[in-house]
C-alpha positions in Angstrom: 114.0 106.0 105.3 114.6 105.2 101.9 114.5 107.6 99.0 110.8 107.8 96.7 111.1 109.1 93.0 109.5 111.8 92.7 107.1 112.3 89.7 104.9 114.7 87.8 101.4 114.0 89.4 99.2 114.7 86.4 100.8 111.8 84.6 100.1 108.0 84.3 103.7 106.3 85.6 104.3 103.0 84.5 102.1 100.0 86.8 105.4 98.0 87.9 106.7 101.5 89.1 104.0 102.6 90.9 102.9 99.2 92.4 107.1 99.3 93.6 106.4 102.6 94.9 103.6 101.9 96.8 105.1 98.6 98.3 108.3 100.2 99.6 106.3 102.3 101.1 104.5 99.8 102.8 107.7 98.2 103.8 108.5 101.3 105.6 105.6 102.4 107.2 104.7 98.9 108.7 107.8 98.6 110.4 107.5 102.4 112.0 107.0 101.4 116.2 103.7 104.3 115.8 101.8 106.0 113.5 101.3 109.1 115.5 101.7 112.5 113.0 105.7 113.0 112.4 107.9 114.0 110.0 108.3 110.4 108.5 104.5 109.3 109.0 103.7 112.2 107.0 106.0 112.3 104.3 105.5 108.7 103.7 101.5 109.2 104.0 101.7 112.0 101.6 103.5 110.2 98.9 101.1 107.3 99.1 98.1 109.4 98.8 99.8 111.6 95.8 100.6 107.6 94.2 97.1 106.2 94.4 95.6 109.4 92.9 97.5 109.3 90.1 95.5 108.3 87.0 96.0 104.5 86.6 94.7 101.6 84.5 95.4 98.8 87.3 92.9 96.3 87.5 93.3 95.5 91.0 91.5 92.0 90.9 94.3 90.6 88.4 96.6 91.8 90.9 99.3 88.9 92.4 97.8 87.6 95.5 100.5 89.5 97.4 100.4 92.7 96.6 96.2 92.4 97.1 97.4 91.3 100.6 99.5 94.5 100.9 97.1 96.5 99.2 94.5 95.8 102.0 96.7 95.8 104.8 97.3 99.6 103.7 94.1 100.3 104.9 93.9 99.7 108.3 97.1 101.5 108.4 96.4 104.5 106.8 92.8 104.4 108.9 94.4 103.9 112.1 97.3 107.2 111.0 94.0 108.9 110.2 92.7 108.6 113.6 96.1 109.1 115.0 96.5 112.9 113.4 92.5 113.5 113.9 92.7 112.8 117.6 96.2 115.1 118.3 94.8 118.2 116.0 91.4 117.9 118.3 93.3 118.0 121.3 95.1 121.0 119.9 92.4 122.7 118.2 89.8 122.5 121.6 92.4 124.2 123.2 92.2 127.4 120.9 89.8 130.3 122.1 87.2 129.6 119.5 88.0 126.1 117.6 85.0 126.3 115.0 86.8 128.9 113.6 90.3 127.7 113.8 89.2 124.3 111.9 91.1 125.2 108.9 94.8 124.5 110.4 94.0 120.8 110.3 96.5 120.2 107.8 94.1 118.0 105.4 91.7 120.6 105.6 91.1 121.0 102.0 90.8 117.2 100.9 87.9 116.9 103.8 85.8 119.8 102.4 85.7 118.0 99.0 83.7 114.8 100.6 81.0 116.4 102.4 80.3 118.4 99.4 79.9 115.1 97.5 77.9 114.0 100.2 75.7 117.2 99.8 75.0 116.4 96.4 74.1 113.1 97.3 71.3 114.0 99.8 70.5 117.0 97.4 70.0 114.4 94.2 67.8 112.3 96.2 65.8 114.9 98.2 67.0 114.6 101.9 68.9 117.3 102.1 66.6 119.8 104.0 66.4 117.6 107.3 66.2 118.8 110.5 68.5 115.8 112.0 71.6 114.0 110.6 73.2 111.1 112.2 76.9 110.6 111.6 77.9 107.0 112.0 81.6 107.0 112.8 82.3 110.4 113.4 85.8 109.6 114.8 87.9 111.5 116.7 87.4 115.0 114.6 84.0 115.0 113.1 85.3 117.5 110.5 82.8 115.9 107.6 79.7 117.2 109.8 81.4 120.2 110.6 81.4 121.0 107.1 78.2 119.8 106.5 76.5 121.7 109.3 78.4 125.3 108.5 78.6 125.0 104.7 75.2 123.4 103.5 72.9 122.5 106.7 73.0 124.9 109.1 69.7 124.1 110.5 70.2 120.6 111.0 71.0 119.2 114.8 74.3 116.6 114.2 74.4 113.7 116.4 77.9 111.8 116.2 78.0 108.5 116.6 81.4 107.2 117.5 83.6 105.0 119.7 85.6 107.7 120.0 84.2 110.0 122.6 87.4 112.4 122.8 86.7 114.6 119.9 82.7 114.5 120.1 83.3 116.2 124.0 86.0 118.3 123.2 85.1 120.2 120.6 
């Protein structure tokens, strides 16, 4: 694997560097044979998330033609990783004696509580957020947003996950 710069992530890097960044990256991960959670799928994973959170002035629509082509093809990659890690940590975490409680050790934990708190906010701004049922369309393999929702903000509420991936909605 090649070697990333590393940079202070509270500052703007220059765009040619960071769009170089973020194709080597690319390079690497879409020649890896899986995107199942390992050392190298994380690191590199990491590093892309810690590059396109960086404050940045790109206009992506004056982007070259290929790197809008890479740019999207990042995100059925970085979906289908998602999945990857969701699905093993559900396997793991149903076989702990009490899972609810054990939800923290996914290893994103922290990112995922920030969304359904935006999402709160959402329902709370536009007065739907005292319902007695939610539907969560595309729950995936670890429903974690709902799980959040349902113990942080609306514990009353009965969840019903929608997904086409059964394995975490009957495991956990």
């Amino acid at each position: 694997m090649g070697s990333f710069q590393t940079f202070n992530f509270e500052t703007q890097i220059p765009t040619e560097l960071l769009i170089s960044q973020i194709m080597q990256i690319h390079a690497t991960i879409s020649k890896l044979e899986s995107l199942r959670p390992s050392k190298q799928v994380n690191t590199l994973l990491t590093h892309l998330v810690k590059l396109c959170t960086l404050p940045s002035s790109i206009d992506t629509e004056a982007l070259p033609q290929e790197i809008k082509k890479m740019r999207e093809s990042l995100i059925p990659i970085c979906g289908k990783a998602e999945r990857l890690l969701e699905l093993e940590f559900s396997s793991f975490i149903s076989l702990t004696p009490n899972p609810m409680k054990n939800l923290t050790l996914f290893p994103y934990y922290r990112n995922y509580v920030k969304l359904p708190n935006y999402e709160y906010k959402i329902l709370e701004q536009n007065g739907v957020a005292h319902t007695e049922k939610v539907a969560f369309i595309g729950s995936g393999p670890m429903p974690l947003s709902s799980f959040i929702l349902a113990t942080h903000h609306m514990e009353s509420a009965k969840f019903i996950h929608i997904s086409n991936s059964s394995h975490g909605i009957n495991t956990i």
